[in-house]
N, C-alpha and C positions, 0 to 999 in steps of 0.2 A: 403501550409499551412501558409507560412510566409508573402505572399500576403495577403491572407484572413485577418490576422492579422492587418497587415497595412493599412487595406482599413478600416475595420471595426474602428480601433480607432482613425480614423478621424470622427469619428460621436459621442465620448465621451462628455457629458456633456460640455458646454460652460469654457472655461478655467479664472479662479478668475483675479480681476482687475488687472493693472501690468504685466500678464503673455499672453505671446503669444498661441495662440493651436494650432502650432509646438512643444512649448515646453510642452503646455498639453499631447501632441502624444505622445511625445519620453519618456515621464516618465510615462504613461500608456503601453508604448509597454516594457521598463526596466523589470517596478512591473512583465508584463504578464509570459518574458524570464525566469525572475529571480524563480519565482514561478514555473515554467513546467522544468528548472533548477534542482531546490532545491526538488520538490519530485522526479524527474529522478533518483536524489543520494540517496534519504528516500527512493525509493524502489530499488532499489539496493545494499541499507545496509541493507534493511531490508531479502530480499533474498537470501545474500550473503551465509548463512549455509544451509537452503534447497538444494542450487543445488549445490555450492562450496565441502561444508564440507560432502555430503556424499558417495563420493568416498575416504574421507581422516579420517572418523572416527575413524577406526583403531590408526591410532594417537594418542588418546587422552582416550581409552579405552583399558583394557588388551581383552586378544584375545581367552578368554572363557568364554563371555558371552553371551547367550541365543540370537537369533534370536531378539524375543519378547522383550528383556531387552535393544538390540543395537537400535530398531524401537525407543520405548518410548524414550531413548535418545537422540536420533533425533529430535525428535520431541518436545523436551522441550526445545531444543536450542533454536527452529522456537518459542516457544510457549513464552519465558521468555521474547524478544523482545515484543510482542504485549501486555505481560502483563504492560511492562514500559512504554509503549507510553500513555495510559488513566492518570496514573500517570503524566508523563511529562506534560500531558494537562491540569492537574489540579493548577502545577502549575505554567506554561508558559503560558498557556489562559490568566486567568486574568493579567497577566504580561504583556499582548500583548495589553487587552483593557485601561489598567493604565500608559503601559508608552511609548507606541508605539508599530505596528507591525513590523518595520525593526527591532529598536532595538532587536527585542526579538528574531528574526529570525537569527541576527549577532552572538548572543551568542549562542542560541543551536545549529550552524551552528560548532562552534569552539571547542563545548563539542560532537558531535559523529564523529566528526575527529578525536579529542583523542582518544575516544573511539577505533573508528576502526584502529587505526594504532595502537593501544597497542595489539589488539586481534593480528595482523600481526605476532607480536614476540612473540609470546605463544610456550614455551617447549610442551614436549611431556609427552604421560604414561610413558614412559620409563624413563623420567628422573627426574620429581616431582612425581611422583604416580598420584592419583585423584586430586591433585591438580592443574593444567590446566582447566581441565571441569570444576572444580569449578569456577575458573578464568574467563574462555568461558563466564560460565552462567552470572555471575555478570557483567562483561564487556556489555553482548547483553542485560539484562536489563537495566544498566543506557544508553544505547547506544538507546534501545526504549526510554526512556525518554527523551533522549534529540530531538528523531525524533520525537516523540509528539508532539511537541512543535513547529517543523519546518511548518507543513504544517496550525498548530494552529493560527501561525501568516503572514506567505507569501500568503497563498491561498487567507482569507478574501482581504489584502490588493491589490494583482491583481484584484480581483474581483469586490472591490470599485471603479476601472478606469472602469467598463466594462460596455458599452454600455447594456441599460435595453434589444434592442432585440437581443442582442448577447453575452446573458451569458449565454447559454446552449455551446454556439461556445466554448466562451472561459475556460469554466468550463472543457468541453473533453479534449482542448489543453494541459491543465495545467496536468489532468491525464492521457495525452498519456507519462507522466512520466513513466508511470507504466508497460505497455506493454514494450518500449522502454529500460527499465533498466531488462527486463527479457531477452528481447535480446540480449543486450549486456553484461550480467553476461554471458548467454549463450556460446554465441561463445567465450567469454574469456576463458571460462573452457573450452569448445572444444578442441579449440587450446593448451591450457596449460596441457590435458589430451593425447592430441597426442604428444606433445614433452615429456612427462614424463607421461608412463602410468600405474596406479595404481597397488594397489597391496597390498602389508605388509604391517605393521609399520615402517618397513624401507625402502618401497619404497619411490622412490626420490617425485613422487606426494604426498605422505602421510607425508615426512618430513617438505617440501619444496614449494612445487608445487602448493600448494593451498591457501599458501600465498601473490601470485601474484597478483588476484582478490580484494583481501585483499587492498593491497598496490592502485594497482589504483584507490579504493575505497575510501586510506585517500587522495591519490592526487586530486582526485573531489570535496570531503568533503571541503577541502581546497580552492577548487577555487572557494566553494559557499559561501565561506567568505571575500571571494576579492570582488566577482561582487558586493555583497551588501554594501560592504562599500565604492565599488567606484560609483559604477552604478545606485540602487535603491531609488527612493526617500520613503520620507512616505507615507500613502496615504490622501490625501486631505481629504477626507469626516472624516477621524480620528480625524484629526487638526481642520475640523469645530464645532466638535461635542462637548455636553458637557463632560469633561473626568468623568469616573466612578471609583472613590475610590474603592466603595466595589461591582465587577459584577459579584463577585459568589452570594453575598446575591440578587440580582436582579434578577440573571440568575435562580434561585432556589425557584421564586414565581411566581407566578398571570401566567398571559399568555407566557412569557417564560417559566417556567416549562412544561405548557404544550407541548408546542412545542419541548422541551427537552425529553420528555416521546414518543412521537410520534416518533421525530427523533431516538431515542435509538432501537427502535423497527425495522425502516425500516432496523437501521448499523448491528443492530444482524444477521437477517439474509442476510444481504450482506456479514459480514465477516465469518458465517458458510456456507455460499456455498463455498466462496473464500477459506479458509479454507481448506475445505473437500477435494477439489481438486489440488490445490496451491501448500497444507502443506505436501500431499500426494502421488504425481503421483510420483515423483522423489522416494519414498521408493517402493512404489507399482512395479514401474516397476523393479526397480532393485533389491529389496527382494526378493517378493513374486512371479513376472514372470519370473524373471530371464534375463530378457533386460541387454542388454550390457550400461553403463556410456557413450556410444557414442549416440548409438541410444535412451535413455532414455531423451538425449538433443536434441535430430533431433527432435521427439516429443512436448519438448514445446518450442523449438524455431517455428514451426508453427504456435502454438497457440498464441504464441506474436505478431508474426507479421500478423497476423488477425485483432489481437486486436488491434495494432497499424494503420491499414489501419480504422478500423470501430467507433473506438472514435469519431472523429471529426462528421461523420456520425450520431451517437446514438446522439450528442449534438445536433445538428440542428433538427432531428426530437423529440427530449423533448420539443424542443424550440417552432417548430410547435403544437406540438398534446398535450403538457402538459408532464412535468417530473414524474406527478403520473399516468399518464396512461403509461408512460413506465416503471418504476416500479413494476406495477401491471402485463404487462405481463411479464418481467423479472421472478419474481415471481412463475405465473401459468408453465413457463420454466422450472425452477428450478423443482417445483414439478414435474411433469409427464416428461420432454423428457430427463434432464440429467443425472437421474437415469436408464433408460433407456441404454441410449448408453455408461455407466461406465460400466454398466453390461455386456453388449457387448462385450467391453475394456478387461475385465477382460476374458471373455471366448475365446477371441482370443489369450491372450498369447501372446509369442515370437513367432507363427505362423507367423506372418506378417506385419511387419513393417508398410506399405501405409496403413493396416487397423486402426493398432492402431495409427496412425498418423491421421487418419481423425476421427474417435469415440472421443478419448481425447481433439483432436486439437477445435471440437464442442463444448464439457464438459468446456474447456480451456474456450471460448471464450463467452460462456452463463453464465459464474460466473466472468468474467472480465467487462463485461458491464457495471455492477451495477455501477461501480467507474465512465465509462463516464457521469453520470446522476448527481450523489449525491455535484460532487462541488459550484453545481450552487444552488442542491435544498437544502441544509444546507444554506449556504451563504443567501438565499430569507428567511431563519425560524426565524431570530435574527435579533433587530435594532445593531446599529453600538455599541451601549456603551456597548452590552454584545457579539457582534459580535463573538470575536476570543475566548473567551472563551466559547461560545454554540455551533460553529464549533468543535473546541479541544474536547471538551467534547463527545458531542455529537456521532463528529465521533470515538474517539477512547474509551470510557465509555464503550462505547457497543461491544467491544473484548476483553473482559476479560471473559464471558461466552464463546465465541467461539476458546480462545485460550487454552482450555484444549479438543478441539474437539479431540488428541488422546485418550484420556481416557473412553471419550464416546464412540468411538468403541470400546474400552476394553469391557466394561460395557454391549456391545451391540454383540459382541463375544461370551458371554455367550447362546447367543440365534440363532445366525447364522454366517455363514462364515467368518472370519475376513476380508476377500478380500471383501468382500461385506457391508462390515458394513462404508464404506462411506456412502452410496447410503442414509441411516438413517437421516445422518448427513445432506446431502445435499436435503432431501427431508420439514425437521424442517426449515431448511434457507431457504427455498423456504416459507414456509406458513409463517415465520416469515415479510417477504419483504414483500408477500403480503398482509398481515392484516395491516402492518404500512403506506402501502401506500394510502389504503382504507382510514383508519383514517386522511391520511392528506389533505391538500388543494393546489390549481394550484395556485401557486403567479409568474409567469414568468412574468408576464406582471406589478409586483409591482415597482415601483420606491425603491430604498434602502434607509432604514431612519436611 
């Protein structure tokens, strides 16, 4: 991959007078690192309570409450994060177009490192009452807002070095962050679940054990505030550009709005598929099937590392065949096969390990896609003056209806199986991707303005 890299941004845009394109290279290949970097760590903060904190719940809740009561909890941990990151983009976007994308990128780099290293040293039930959870929640919302913000202003600026016919390339690289940091939270918990393995409130995992993840997590955070302030430059086409005072008022009319309504459409249903499955598998199997905390990770550690081979893959053929037409079949996916084999998933149980390893690892991998596509085709929807604030927005605007997706199974519970009331959720994020993609237009072959 890091070849591919190399080769491709020697073909970057001719380097401004004064500057050699050596030195054009190495500060397009910086931006590229820095950016597949800095979401590597945005998803790996952002996942860190899905798979970390649900062997360690117990911790932070007394130990009579409801099945149903400890799920929702759960899930508003995962949920309060994505409700902060739309926020943080509202106001790190325009921040990013007004005063620079590293700039902006240095500082919320240094606000959910606080973040997460404050979550690290969180008491327990036992020792404030509800007070901790409290804490969780508020911590994992300003901590979405400050990741709002991250990919708000690093992504557009990698993407401004990137070669017109290799920004579907470079768009995947930057979101093999994603699979990459599921991984590796993975196996961190693995490991940190066999040397200390769960239990009570006062097991050693549930005291202790699960702040480990944690910690590595502020020590990344932290290095993604070095690299940029030693490593990345700005990006050129930012510094050509006229600067934009005001690019929410810009960003909120005429032909960016539209673009803005369109985009908001494709991210809904990317982040309710994502969601559905993502938000979920990790309670589903250990709730409701009864999967072991071990084997519950063997499961999407598979599915990551799918995803992490097939990124770079889905980027080059958007590139080829148009980002809306893979979209669209993304989409029709969603609707008809990955409801399909959830269902599956669900009726095999703790039967079989290699089956539910391949059903979910599938499910995994058809709601992971969407993210190789979308960095390149948000990046192509906005000129550069309203750039990081139509990306910010755009991309995270549109999970805020999809991060109360446990509720909508509640809601949807009333009518059928709870185990099954994903399938709802992930068949609505399927028609939603599709109808946004219909609506939009193939710009891969635009020049960035």
């Amino acid at each position: 991959m890091s070849d591919a890299i190399q080769q491709e941004s020697a073909t970057v845009a001719s380097a401004p007078t004064g500057e050699s394109e050596e030195v054009r290279k190495k500060k397009g290949l910086a931006a590229l690192r820095g950016a597949t970097f800095g979401f590597f760590v945005d998803m790996y903060d952002v996942y860190l309570p899905v798979i970390v904190l649900a062997p360690a719940l117990v911790y932070f809740i007394p130990d009579d409450l409801s099945v149903t009561t400890q799920t929702t909890i759960f899930y508003m941990i995962f949920a309060v994060s994505l409700i902060g990151r739309p926020l943080g983009s509202l106001i790190f976007g325009p921040m990013g177009d007004r005063v620079g994308r590293r700039r902006t990128t240095i500082i919320v780099a240094i606000g959910f490192t606080i973040c997460t290293g404050l979550i690290a040293i969180l008491p327990g039930y036992d020792a404030w009452g509800y007070a901790p959870l409290v804490l969780l929640l508020i911590l994992r919302l300003l901590d979405g807002m400050f990741l709002g913000g991250e990919y708000t202003a690093a992504n557009p600026l990698a993407m401004e070095y990137a070669p017109t016919k290799r920004r579907g390339l470079y768009g995947a690289i930057i979101n093999t962050g994603y699979p990459l940091a599921l991984v590796a939270i993975t196996v961190i918990t693995m490991i940190t679940l066999q040397v200390f393995p769960p239990g009570s409130a006062t097991s050693a995992y549930a005291v202790w054990g699960w702040r480990i993840p944690f910690i590595i997590g502020f020590v990344l955070s932290a290095g993604v505030v070095v690299y940029y302030i030693k490593s990345v430059p700005e990006s050129e086409l930012w510094l050509k550009a006229e600067k934009n005072t005001k690019p929410l008022r810009d960003l909120f009319s005429g032909t960016n709005l539209r673009s803005l309504g369109q985009v908001f459409i494709v991210m809904t249903g990317a982040w309710l598929t994502l969601n559905a499955v993502a938000g979920t598998i990790p309670g589903l199997l250990k709730t409701t099937l009864g999967v072991s905390s071990t084997d519950t990770n063997v499961v999407i550690l598979v599915g990551a590392l799918i995803g992490v081979a097939l990124f770079p893959i889905m980027g080059i053929l958007g590139q080829r065949y148009g980002r809306r037409m893979m979209l669209i079949i993304l989409g029709l996916v969603n609707i008809v096969v990955t409801p399909v084999l959830y269902s599956m998933a669900v009726n095999i149980g703790d039967s079989s390990l290699l089956q539910l390893v391949i059903t979910l690892g599938v499910v995994q991998v058809a709601t992971l896609l969407v993210f190789s596509i979308v960095t390149a085709y948000i990046t192509e929807s906005f000129p550069t003056a309203v750039r990081s604030s139509g990306y910010g927005i755009g991309y995270s605007l549109a999970a805020i209806l999809p991060a109360f997706y446990s509720y909508y199974m509640l809601g949807l519970a009333n009518f059928m199986p709870y185990e099954y009331t994903q399938i709802g959720v992930l068949v609505v994020g399927g028609i939603f991707l599709l109808v946004g993609a219909v609506m939009g237009k193939d710009k891969r072959h635009h020049e960035l303005g």
